[in-house]
C-alpha positions in Angstrom: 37.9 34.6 58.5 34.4 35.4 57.8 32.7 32.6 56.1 29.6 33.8 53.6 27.5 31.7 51.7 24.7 32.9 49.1 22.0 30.6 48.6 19.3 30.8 46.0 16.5 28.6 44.6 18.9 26.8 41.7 22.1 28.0 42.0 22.4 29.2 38.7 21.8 32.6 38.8 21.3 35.1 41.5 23.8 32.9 44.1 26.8 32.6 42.1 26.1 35.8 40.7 26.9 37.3 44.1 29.7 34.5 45.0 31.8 36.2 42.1 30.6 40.1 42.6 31.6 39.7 46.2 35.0 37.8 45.8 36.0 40.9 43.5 34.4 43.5 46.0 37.0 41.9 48.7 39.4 41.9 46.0 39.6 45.4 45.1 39.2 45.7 48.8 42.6 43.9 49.7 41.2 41.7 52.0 40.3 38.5 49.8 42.3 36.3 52.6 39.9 37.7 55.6 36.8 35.7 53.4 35.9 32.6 52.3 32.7 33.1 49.8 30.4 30.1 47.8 27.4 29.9 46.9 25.0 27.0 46.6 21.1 26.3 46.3 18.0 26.2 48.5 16.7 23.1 45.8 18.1 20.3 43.8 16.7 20.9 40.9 20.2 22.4 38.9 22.4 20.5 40.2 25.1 19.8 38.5 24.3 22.6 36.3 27.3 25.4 35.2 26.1 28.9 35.4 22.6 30.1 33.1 24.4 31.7 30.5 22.4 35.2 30.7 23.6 35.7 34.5 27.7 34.8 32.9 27.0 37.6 30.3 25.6 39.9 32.5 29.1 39.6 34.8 31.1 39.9 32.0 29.3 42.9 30.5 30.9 44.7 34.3 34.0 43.0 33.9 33.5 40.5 37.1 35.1 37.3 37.1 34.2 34.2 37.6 34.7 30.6 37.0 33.0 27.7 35.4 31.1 25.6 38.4 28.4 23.6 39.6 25.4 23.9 40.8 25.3 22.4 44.3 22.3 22.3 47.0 22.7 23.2 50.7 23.3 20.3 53.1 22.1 20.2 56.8 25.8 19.2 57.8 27.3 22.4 56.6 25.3 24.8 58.6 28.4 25.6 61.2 30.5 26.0 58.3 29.3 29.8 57.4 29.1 32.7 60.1 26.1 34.0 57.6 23.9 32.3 54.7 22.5 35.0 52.4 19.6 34.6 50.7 17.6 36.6 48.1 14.2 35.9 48.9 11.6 34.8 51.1 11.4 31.5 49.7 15.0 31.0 50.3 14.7 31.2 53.9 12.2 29.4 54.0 14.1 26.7 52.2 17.7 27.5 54.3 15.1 27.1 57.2 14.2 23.9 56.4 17.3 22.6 55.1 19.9 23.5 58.3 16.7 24.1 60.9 15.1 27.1 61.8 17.0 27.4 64.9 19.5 29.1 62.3 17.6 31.6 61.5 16.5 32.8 64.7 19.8 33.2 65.4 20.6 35.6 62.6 22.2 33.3 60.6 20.3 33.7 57.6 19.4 37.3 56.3 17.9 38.2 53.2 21.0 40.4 50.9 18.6 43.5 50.7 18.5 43.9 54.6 22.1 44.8 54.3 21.2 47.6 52.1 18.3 49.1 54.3 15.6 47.3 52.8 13.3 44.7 53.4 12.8 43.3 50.1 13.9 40.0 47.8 15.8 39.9 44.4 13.6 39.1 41.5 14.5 35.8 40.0 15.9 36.6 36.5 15.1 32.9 35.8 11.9 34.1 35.7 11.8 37.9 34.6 14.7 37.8 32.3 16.1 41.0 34.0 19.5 39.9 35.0 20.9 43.9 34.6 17.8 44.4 37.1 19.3 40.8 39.5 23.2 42.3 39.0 22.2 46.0 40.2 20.7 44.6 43.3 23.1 42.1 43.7 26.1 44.7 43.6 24.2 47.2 46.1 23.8 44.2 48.1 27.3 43.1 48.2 28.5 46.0 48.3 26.3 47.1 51.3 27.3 43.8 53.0 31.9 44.2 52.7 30.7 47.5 54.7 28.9 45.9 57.5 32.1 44.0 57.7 34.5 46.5 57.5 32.5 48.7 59.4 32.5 46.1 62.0 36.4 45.4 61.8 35.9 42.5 59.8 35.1 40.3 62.5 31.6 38.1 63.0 
């Protein structure tokens, strides 16, 4: 099983955003029982929280599904639960760094979503710019990019 875990700075918006676009990627797929996919945050700051409702409307406005949640931050003691932590900005592994040591990411643990697509480069915060169709394109290219290095790959870490 390969174990993935998006992280971002609240949990609220870009990380469960690609928890749910990637469990229906593998979905559609047919291979939803070779993954296990959460998400959680690189602070504390939302926790607790469900969901920002603009990042909920802008998965149902493409028809992804998704549950009601919460918010949870990343915990040192997890760190051997996920073959790879996805992040969607600098910050983030900075953060993930931090949180489970860097060791993790000098492994290759953590990666930034982008890299998957070909590019070095982070997913604007839609906390911040308000552009969550702008957050759920690059998500979706992201995840999308991501099932293929897997099934590319066999589907094995």
């Amino acid at each position: 099983m390969i174990r993935i875990l998006f992280v971002c700075h609240g949990n609220i918006c870009r990380s469960p955003m690609a928890e749910f676009i990637m469990k229906q990627l593998v979905r559609e797929a047919g291979c939803q029982d070779k993954f296990l996919i959460s998400s959680a945050a690189a602070t504390s700051e939302e926790e607790g929280s469900d969901m920002y409702p603009n990042a909920k409307a802008e998965l149902k406005r493409h028809g992804i599904k998704f549950t009601q949640r919460r918010a949870r931050k990343l915990k040192r003691s997890e760190a051997d639960d996920w073959d790879v932590i996805i992040v969607m900005d600098r910050e983030n592994l900075e953060d993930v760094a931090y949180i489970i040591g860097s060791e993790a990411e000098s492994e290759g643990k953590v990666k930034l979503l982008m890299s998957f697509t070909g590019e070095n480069r982070e997913i604007s915060d839609p906390w911040y710019t308000r552009n969550f169709e702008r957050a759920y394109d690059d998500i979706y290219r992201g995840c999308v990019a991501l099932l293929e290095f897997y099934t590319n790959r066999g589907l094995r870490v």
